[in-house]
N, C-alpha and C positions, 0 to 999 in steps of 0.2 A: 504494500500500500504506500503511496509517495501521492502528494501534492506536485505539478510540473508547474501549473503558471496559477498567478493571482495578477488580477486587474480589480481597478478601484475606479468607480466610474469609466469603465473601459477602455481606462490608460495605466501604463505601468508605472510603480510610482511615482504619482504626478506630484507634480513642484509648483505653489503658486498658481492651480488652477483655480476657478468657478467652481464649488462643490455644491453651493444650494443647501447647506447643510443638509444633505440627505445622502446615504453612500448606497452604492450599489456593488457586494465585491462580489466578483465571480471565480469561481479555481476551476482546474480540473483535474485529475484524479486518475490515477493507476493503480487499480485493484483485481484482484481475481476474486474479491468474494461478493456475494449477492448485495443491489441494491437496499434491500430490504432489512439488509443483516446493519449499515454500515449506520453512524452520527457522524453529527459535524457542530464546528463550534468557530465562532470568530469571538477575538476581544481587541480592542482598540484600545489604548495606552497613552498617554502623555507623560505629564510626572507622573498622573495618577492612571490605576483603571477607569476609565469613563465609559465604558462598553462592554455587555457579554450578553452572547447571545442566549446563552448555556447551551447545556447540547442538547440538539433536537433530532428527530429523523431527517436521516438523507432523503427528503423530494426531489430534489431539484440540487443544481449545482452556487446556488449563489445567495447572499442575504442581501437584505432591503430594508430599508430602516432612517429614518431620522435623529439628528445628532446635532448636538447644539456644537459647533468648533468656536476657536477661538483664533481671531488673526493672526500671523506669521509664528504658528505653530507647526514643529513635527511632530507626529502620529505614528505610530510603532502598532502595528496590527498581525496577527496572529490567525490565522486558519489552523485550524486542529478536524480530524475524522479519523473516527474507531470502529471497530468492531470486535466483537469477541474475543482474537486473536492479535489483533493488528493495532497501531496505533500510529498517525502519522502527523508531523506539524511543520508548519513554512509561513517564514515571516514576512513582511513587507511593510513599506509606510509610505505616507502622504506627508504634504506640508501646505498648508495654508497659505496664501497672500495674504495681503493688504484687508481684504473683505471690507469690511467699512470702514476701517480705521480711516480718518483723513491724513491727506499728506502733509507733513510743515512742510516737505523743500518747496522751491518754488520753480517752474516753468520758467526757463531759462532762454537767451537764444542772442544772438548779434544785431548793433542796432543794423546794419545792412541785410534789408527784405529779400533782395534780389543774390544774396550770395546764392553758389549752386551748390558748392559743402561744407555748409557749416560744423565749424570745430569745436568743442566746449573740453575745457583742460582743467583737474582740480589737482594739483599736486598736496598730500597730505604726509604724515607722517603719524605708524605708531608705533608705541612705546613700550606692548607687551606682547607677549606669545597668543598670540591668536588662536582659540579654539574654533569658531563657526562664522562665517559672514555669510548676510545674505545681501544683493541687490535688487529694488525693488523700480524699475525703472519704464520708459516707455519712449517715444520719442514721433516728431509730427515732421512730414512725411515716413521716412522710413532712416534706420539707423542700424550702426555695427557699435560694438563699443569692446574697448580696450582697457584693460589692466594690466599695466608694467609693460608695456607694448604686446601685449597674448591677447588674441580674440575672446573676448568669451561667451563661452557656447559654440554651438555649431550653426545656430538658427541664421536664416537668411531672409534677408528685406521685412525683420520685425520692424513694426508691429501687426503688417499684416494687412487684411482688408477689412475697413467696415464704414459705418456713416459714422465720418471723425467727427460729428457735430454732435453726436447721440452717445456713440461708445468708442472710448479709446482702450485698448486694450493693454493694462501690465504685465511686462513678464519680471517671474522671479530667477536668480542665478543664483548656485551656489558657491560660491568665488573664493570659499575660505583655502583650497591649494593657491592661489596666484596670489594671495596676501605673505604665501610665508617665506619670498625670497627674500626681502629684507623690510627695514621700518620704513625707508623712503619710497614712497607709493606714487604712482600716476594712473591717474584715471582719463581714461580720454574716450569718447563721446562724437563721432562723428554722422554726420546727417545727410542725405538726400531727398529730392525731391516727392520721390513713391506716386500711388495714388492722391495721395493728401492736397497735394502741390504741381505737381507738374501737367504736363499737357494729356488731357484723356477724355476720352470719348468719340463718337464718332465725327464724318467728314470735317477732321482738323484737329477735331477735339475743342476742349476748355483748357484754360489755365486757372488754375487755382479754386479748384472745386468747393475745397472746403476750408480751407486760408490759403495766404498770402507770406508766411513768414514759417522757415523750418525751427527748430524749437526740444527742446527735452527737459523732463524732469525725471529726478532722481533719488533715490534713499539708499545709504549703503550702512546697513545695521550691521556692526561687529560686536563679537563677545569673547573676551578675554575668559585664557585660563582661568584666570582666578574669579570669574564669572560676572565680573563688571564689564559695561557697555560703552560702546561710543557708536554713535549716528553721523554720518557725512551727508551732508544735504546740496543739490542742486541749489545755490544763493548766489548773491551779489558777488561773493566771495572767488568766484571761477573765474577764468579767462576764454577769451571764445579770437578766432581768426577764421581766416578762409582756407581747405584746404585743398589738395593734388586734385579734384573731380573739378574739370573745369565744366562738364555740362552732363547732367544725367536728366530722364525719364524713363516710362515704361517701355511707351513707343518709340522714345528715339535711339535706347541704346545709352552708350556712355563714353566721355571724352575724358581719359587718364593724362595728366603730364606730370610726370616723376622726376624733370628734372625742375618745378617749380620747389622755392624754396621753404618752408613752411616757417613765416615769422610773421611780426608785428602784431601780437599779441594786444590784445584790451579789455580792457572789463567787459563783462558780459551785459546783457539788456535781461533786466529781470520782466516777466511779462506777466498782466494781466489777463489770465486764459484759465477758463474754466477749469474745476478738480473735477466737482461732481461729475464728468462724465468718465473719469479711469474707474477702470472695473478689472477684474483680476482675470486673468484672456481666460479665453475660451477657446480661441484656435489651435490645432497641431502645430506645430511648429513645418518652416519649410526649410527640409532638410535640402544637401546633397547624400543620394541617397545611393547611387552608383556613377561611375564613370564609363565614359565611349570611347575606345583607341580609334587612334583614323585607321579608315581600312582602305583607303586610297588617296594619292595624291593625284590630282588628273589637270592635267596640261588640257585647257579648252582648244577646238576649234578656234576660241576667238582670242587664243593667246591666255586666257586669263588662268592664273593658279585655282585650284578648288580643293579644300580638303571635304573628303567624303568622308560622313562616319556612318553610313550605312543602314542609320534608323533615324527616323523623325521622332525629333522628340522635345520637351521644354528643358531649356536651360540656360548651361552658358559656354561660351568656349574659353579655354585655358591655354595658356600656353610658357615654355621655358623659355626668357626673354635672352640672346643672346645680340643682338643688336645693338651699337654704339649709341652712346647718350648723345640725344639731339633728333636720330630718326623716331619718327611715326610708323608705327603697324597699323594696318587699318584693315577690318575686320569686319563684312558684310555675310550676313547668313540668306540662306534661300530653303525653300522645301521640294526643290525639283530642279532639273537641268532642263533647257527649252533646246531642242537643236546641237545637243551637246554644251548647248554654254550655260552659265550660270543665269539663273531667272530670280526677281525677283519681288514680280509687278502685283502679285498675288496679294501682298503684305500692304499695298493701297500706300496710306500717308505713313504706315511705321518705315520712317528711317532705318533703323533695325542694325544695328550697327556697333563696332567695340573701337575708338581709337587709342592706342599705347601710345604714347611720349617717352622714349627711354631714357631713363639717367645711367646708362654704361652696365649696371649691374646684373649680373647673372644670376635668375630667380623667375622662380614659377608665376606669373601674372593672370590676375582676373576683373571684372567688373566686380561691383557691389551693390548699386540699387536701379537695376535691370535686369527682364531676363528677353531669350526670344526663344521664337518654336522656329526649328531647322532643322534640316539632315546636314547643309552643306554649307561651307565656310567660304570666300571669295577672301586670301590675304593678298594685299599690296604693300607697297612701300620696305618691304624686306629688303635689305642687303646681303643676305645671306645664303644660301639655298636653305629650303625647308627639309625640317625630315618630321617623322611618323613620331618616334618619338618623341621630339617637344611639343606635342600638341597631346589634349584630351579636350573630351565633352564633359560638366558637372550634369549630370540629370538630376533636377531640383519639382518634389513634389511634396506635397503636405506629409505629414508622417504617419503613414497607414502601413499596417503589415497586410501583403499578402496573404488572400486565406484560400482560395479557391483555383483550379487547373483545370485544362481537360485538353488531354490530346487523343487522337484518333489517328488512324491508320492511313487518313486523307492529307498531303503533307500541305496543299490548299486550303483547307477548313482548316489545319493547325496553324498555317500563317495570319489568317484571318481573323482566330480569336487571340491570337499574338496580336493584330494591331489593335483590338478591341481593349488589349490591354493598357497598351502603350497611349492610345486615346485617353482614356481615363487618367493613366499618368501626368502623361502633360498636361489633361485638364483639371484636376483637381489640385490647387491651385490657392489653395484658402479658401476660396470661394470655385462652385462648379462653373470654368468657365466657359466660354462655348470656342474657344481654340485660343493658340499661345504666340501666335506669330502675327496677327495684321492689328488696323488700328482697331482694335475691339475687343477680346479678353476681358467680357465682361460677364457676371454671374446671370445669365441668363435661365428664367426659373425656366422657362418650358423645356429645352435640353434637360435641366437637371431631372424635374418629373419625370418624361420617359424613359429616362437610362436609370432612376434610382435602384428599380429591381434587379439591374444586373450587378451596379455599382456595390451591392452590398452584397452580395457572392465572391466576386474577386477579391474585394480589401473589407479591410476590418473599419469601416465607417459610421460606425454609430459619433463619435463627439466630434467626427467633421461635416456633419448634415446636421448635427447639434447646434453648433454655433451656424452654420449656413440657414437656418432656421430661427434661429436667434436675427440674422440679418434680415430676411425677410417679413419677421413680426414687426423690427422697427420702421421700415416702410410701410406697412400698414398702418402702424399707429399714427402717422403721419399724414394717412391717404384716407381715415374715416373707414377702415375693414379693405380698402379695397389693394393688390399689391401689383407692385411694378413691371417692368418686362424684365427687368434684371434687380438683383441686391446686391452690395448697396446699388440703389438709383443713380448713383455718381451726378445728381444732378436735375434727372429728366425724371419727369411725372407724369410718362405715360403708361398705360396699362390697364390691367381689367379685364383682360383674354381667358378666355377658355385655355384648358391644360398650362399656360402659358400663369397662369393667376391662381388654379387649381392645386400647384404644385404646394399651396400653404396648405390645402389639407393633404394632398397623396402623399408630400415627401417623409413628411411626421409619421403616417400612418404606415408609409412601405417599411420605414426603419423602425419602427415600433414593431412589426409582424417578424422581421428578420432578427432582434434581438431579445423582443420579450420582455424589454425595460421600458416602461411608462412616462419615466425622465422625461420624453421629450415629449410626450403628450402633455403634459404636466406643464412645461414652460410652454407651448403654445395653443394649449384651446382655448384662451380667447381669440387668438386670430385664427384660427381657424372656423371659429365660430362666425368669429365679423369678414371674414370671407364670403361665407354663404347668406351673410344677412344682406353683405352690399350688394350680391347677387338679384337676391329677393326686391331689393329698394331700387335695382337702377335695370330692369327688365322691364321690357314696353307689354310681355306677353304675362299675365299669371302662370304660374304650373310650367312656364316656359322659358327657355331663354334670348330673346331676341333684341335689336335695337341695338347692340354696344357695337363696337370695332370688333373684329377676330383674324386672327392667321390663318385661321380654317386647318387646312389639311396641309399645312407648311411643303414647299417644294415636290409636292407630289404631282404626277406626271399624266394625271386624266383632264386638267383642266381644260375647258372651253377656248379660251384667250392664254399664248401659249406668257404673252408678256404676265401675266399674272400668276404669282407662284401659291395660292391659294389652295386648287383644286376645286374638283368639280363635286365633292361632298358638299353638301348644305351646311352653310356655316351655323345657323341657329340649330340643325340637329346636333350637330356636334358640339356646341356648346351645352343645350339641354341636357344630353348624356351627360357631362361633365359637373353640370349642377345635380343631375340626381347623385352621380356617383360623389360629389363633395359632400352632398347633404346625409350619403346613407356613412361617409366615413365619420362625419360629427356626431349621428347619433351614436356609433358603436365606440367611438369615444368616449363620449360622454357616460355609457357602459360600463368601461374599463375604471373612469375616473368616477363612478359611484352618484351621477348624475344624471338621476331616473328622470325627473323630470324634460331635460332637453335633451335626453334620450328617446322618450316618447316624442317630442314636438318633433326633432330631426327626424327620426321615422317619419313619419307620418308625412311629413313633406316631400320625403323624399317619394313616396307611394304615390305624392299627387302628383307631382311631375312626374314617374313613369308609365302614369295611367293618360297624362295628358302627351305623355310622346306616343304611346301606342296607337290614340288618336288620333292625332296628327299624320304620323309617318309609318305605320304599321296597318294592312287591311285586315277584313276579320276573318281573312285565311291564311293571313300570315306572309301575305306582299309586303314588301320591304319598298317605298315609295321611293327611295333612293339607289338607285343602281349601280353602287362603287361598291369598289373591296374595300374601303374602307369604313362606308358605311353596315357591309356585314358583317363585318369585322365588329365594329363597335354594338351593335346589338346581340350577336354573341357571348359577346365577349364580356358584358355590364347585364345579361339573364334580360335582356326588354323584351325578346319570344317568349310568349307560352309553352310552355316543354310539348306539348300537341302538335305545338306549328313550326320547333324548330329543324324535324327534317327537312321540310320545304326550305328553308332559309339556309341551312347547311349546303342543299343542292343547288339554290340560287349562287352560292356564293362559288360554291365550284364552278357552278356554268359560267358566270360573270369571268372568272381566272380563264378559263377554257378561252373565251373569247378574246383575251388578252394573251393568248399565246401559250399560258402559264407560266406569266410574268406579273410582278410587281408594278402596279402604278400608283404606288402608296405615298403619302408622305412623311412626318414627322409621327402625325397622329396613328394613321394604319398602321405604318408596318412594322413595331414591335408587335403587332398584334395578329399579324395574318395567319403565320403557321403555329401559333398558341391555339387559336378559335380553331383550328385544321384539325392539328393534331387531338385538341380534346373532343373532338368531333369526328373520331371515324377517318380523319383523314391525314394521315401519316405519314405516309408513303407522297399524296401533293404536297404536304409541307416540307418533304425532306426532297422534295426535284425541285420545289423553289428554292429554299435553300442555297444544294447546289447548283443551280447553273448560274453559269459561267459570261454568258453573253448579257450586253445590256440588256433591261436594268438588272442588276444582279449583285450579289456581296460577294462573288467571288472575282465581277469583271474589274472591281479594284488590282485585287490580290494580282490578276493575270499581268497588270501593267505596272505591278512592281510595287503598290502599295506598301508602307510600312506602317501605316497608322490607318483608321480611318476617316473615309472624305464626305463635306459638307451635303455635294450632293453624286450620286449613283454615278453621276459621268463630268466631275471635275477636270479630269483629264480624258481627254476623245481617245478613240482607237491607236490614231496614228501618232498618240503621243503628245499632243498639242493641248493647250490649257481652253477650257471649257470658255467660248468668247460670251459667253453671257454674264460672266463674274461673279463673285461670291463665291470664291472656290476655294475655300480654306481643306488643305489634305490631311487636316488635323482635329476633327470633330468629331465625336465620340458618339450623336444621339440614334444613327442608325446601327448600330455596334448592339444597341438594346435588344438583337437578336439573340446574344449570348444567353439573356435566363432561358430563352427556348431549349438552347443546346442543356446548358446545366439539369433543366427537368425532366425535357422529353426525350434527349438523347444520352445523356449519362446518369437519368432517372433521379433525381430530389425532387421527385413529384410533387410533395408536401410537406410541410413541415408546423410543428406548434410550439410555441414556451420558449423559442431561440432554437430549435434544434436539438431540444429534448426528446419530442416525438418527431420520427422522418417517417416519410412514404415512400420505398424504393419501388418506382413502378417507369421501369425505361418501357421506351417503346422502339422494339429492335427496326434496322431495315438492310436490305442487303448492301446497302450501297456505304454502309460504314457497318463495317462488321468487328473492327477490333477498336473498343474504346474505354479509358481511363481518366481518370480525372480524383479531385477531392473535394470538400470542403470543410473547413477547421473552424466551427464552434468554440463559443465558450467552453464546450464541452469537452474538445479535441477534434482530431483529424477524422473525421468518416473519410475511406478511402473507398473508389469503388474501380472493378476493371470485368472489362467482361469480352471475351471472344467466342465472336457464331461460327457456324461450321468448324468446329475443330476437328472434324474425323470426317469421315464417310457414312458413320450413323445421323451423321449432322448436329452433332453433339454442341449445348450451350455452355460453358465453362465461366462462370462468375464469381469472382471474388470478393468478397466484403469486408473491412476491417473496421469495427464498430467502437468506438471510445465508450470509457466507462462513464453510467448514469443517461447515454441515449438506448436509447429504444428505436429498432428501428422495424415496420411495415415493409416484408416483402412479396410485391406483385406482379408476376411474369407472364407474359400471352405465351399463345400457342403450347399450352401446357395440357395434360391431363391430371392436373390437381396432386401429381406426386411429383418430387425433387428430391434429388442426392442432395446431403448438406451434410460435412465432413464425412462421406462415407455410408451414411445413416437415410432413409428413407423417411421424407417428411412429407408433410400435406399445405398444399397452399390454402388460402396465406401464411406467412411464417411469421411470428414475433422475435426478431434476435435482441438480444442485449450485449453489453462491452463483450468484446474477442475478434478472434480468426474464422471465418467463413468460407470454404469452399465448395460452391452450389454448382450442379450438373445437370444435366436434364435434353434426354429428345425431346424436341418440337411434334408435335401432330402433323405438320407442315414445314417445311425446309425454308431457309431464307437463302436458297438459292432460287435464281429469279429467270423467268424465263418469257421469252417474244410471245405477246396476244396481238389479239386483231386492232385494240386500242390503241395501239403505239403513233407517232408522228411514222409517217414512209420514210422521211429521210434517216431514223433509226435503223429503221430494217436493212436500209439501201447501202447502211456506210459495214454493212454486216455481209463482207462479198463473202465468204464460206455458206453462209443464209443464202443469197440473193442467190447463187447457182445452183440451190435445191429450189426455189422456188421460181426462177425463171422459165422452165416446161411449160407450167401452170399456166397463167397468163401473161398476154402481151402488157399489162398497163407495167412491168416488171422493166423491159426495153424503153417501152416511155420512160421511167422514171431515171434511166440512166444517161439521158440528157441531163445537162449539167443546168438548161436554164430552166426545165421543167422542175428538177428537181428545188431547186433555190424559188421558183413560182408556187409549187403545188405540196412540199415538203414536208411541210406543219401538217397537214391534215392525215388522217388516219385511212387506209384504202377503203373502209368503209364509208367514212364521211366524201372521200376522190367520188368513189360507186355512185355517191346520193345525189353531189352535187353536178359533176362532170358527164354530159352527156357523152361521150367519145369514149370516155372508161368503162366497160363492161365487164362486169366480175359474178360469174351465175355463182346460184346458191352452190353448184358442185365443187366450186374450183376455189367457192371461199371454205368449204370442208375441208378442203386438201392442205390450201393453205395454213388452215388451223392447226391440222394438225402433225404437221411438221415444226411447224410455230414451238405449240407447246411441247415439243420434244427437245425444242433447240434453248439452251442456257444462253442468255445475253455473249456477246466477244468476250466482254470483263468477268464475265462469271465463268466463260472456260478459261480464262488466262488464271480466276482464279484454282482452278478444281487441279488446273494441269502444275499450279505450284504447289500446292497441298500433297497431290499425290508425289512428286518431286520430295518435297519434304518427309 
């Protein structure tokens, strides 16, 4: 029995965060003995005990509790779990900020507004052995700060992102190593522009969003051995100058001169600037969290140097300065080559840019309060020749751990959910931004809403949609219930959109169902409430939602007017949908949080609008009034059919796809949603051929042209390589990547899940077109790993592996079964209940997922199948037809039975399509002999 991890508030022990005096600690646990047998016990400690929970039965992995703290305290906390035989304990702690305490220092800063790095210098001296120091600090726009010239911390462009008008965020530092080289101390404090200050937002941007002057305040509480105190305060007492950054922003990058001298020193400007809005953060900190070797140097067509580093990604580039003092390095990023040369029109008004000034020295160089999204470097002004070595990439994203995987036997779909990754890397960002490289990286709520369900599979994201939740309530508070298109608003007050405005109730509610912790319900059902209320107050229709502005069905590909990126979904149904599903998430809110009352009103509401959309957009046979996939999609998908009517809707929806090729013409809203409502509907096998194909539109037609990230829109880059001339083509946006929870449920099976992943549902839905697949996901609880290969034999044997963490429970559901399974050896019955261990589950199919030619198929499958086509070319002539190459690229898509129906010239009698049949079904797809014939090989 061993404890392996404890989170507290679902960070490791945190320093100076937000606790809400209320903790939440989670462990988990390696045991071999029964749930049932085991206790558990936390105690939390100061000087004194202030906490025990005593020991209770093991339910669940975690305690919940309210807890009075006290400011700039540490906490010493204790997990304990027994059982009969066993006994196991594992320590950890917390430490409190500031919490209310008010600050004495004061908000500091230079009387020159327009510096671009302000310096603020306190030189102090102490006089005794230092036992603990903390720093309690913050700084407007954005800030590094030094102790004895050592960075401290690893955080980058604190404080972060928020509305600096509302909250400015504290960080705490432990800084007592960097006090003990000697008694004479320097403290140095330098500043940039960040968000706060510099130029941002769209076509140009603003200047000075939320001041005009950069600025810090400070506390550095030391405690001597002998356990007396001394405070250093940000005061009148500091010295401030200008320092080496002669010009930074978000967007533009940053200009370094190293050989500028750092003097002339002056008193500092004590400033008049609000306290009440520091509050002790709430954000992850943005690390660097790995590095990118270049993996090419490439000499352009157009002469120009390029370092390639092979992935698109957010950061920064680095580089070992060997260049004489006096040159400029200058330092352009791009996220694609045009014609072989460097491109970089994509990124609009971001400058986007690094300049070095060298002062002769030999040493690793980087920017400080910028970043950009790039694959590719453009250096100039070198004197030197480049090499591979003195360059690296910092890849810089919030600090989320990795929890989820999945690879498959497709090395396409595994590049794919690789950029799916990478997406999110670069975008999560402090805030979810909607990409990292042009003038815009801004927290745009509607991206974050439809990726939230994937976003919290890959990483461990609960207190980063915490605080991104935190950001969008104070725009609300701001806007009378109603939220922005982005948080913070950086400014602009527009908004009010469907999904795009809805995100204040789905994001609370997605990260609430993924972790089982209430916390963030807790800090936002008011606004989630005044969400659905400004809904109710600013609708022209009752029961309905109509009359405001919408995106509708964002960048999707059926609309009418191709200049309009809208779609041809009905904007007020999609909106409607959105206000029932807001309204039915507030009542079961207000459930969880013990608020019967507007538990029942939300209900109740929400029933009237779905009874006034079926009305409206639904016949009383179950005609769907709107005729897009994404419209079936969303009633689907939100239960608006009566379970009576919804095979008709199910068949609609396929026919509608049929008709599209069986293609996507979705947009932002549809299509995280098309092969969920598919696959839960009997249609598995359409969702796993949209999936994969390959041709526009498509999520693989990226991957095919080299993708390493995901792109804004399906065809950012054309065929021939050439950038999509309609614009808006960021290759670094995350929100149709939201394909991934399909993969995670329906294809590597976490069908479902309750309490965080205490109860799972393993219910994959096989197909032969991925037959070997693996993946995880890491709970509170531990790692559920799962892996499963079809056809392993010639019996067609299923081979699944499961490996279960102690305290989940997991629901195993397998097709094509007859209700008995091998599991380790042993003959069992479906469904299975496992608990913590090793699983290895076995089992013939009833049917094979070896896949074979029907009369359904496109022709031009059959046709590109010559071993097929010269058994079946005897048969009939429409066989030579089809082997013209313009017949075939004209008549291709259709199925010889649909050719039959429509084509007066094709004749295919009832005998010959016998024939056809049945050679058909005796023939294995190409890929399914290519596979049989390596299996038997093997």
């Amino acid at each position: 029995m061993e404890i392996n991890q404890i989170t507290i508030n679902h960070l490791t022990e945190p320093l100076g965060y937000d606790l809400d005096n209320h903790l939440r600690v989670d462990f988990n646990l390696t045991s071999s003995a029964a749930m049932q047998d085991t206790k558990k016990r936390v105690v939390v400690k100061a000087d004194q005990e202030i906490y025990d929970s005593d020991w209770q039965d093991y339910k669940n992995n975690f305690f919940d509790f309210a807890i009075n703290l006290q400011p700039r305290t540490r906490y010493e906390l204790t997990v304990s779990v027994k059982n009969a035989n066993d006994e196991s304990s594992k320590n950890s702690f917390f430490e409190t900020g500031k919490m209310a305490e008010p600050f004495t220092a004061s908000w500091i800063g230079n009387s020159n507004k327009d510096l671009q790095n302000t310096l603020l210098l306190k030189n102090f001296a102490l006089t005794k052995p230092v036992k603990s120091a903390r720093l309690y600090m913050t700084g407007l726009g954005v800030y590094e700060v030094y102790l004895n010239k050592e960075k401290v911390g690893n955080e980058i462009l604190a404080p972060g992102v928020t509305a600096y008008d509302q909250l400015v965020q504290v960080q705490t530092y432990d800084v007592t190593r960097l006090l003990q080289k000697s008694s004479d101390q320097e403290l140095l404090i330098s500043l940039g522009d960040g968000w706060y200050k510099g130029n941002f937002g769209f076509d140009g941007g603003q200047d000075n969003i939320y001041g005009d002057r950069q600025m810090a305040i400070a506390e550095l509480h030391v405690q001597y051995d002998d356990n007396s105190t001394e405070t250093i305060l940000s005061d009148a007492s500091w010295k401030t100058t200008s320092g080496k950054i002669t010009k930074s922003a978000i967007y533009y990058g940053e200009d370094y001169d190293d050989t500028h001298v750092i003097a002339d020193w002056e008193p500092v400007t004590v400033l008049d600037h609000p306290k009440e809005i520091l509050h002790d953060r709430l954000s992850l900190p943005l690390k660097v969290n790995e590095y990118l070797p270049v993996k090419e140097i490439i000499t352009t067509p157009a002469g120009e140097t390029v370092l390639d580093f092979g992935q698109n990604h957010a950061g920064w580039p680095e580089f070992f300065n060997r260049e004489n003092s006096g040159t400029t390095l200058k330092l352009q990023v791009g996220e694609i080559l045009q014609n072989g040369n460097f491109y970089r029109d994509n990124l609009r008004e971001a400058r986007a840019a690094f300049h070095y000034t060298s002062n002769g020295e030999q040493k690793w160089v980087r920017p400080h309060f910028t970043y950009y999204g790039y694959r590719y470097v453009k250096v100039t002004g070198n004197t030197k020749p480049l090499t591979k070595e003195d360059f690296r990439s910092a890849v810089i994203y919030s600090d989320m751990k990795t929890t989820g995987a999945i690879k498959t036997d497709n090395a396409k779909v595994n590049r794919l959910l690789a950029n799916v990754m990478w997406s999110q890397k670069s975008n999560f960002f402090d805030v979810p931004t909607d990409c990292p490289q042009r003038d815009e990286r801004l927290g745009w709520s509607g991206d974050a809403d439809i990726f939230s369900s994937t976003a919290v599979l890959n990483m461990d994201a609960y207190a980063f949609f915490k605080k991104y939740a935190r950001d969008m309530q104070i725009e609300q508070n701001n806007h009378d219930g109603m939220l922005t298109m982005y948080a913070p608003a950086m400014g602009n007050d527009s908004g009010g959109a469907a999904i795009w405005g809805d995100a204040a109730t789905v994001i609370p509610w997605t990260v609430y169902e993924a972790y089982g912790d209430p916390a963030i319900l807790r800090q936002n059902y008011s606004s989630m409430k005044a969400w659905v209320d400004w809904i109710s107050q600013s609708t022209s229709t009752p029961n309905l939602w109509t009359g405001c502005f919408q995106f509708g069905d964002w960048l999707s590909l059926d609309g009418e007017n191709p200049a309009m990126p809208t779609g041809k979904t009905d904007e007020d149904f999609i909106a409607s949908v959105y206000y029932y599903y807001s309204s039915s998430i507030v009542s079961a809110t207000a459930k969880v949080l013990g608020h019967q009352e507007d538990a029942a009103k939300y209900a109740e509401q929400a029933k009237a609008i779905k009874q006034a959309i079926r009305a409206e957009y639904i016949t009383h046979n179950g005609r769907l009034a709107i005729d897009t996939q994404t419209a079936y999609a969303l009633a689907l998908r939100f239960d608006l059919i009566p379970e009576e009517q919804k095979k008709r809707v199910v068949s609609d929806l396929v026919t509608r796809l049929g008709k599209d090729n069986n293609h996507l013409k979705t947009g932002f809203v549809g299509t995280p949603l098309i092969c969920q409502v598919l696959s839960e509907n009997g249609e598995h096998k359409l969702a796993t051929q949209i999936f994969l194909n390959e041709d526009f539109p498509s999520w693989l037609y990226a991957v095919n042209l080299g993708a390493t990230t995901i792109w804004e829109r399906w065809n950012s880059v054309l065929p021939d390589g050439s950038m999509n001339p309609e614009g808006m083509n960021s290759l670094n946006h995350y929100s149709i990547g939201a394909i991934m929870q399909w993969v995670y449920q329906q294809v590597l099976g976490l069908h479902h899940q309750e309490n965080g992943y205490q109860k799972v549902e393993f219910a994959p839905q096989f197909d032969y077109r991925l037959k070997h697949v693996q993946g995880h996901y890491e709970s509170s609880y531990g790692d559920l790993q799962i892996e499963y290969q079809l056809e392993k034999d010639e019996k067609h044997t299923i081979e699944i592996n499961l490996t279960i963490p102690f305290g989940q429970t997991v629901t195993v559901k397998l097709p094509r079964t007859n209700g008995q399974v091998q599991v380790n050896g042993v003959s069992e019955s479906l469904p299975l209940t496992l608990t913590g261990g090793k699983y290895a589950i076995s089992y013939q199919p009833v049917t094979s997922y070896i896949e074979y030619y029907n009369l359904a198929m496109p022709a031009k499958q059959i046709m590109a199948d010559q071993e097929l086509v010269e058994k079946l070319e005897p048969i009939n002539d429409v066989f030579g037809f089809l082997k013209d190459p313009k017949n075939l690229e004209t008549f291709g898509g259709s199925s010889l039975t649909e050719m039959n129906v429509m084509l007066p010239f094709i004749n295919i009698s009832d005998d010959d399509f016998a024939k056809i049949k049945e050679i058909m079904v005796q023939t294995p797809l190409a890929s399914e002999r290519k596979f049989l014939n390596e299996r038997r090989t093997v």
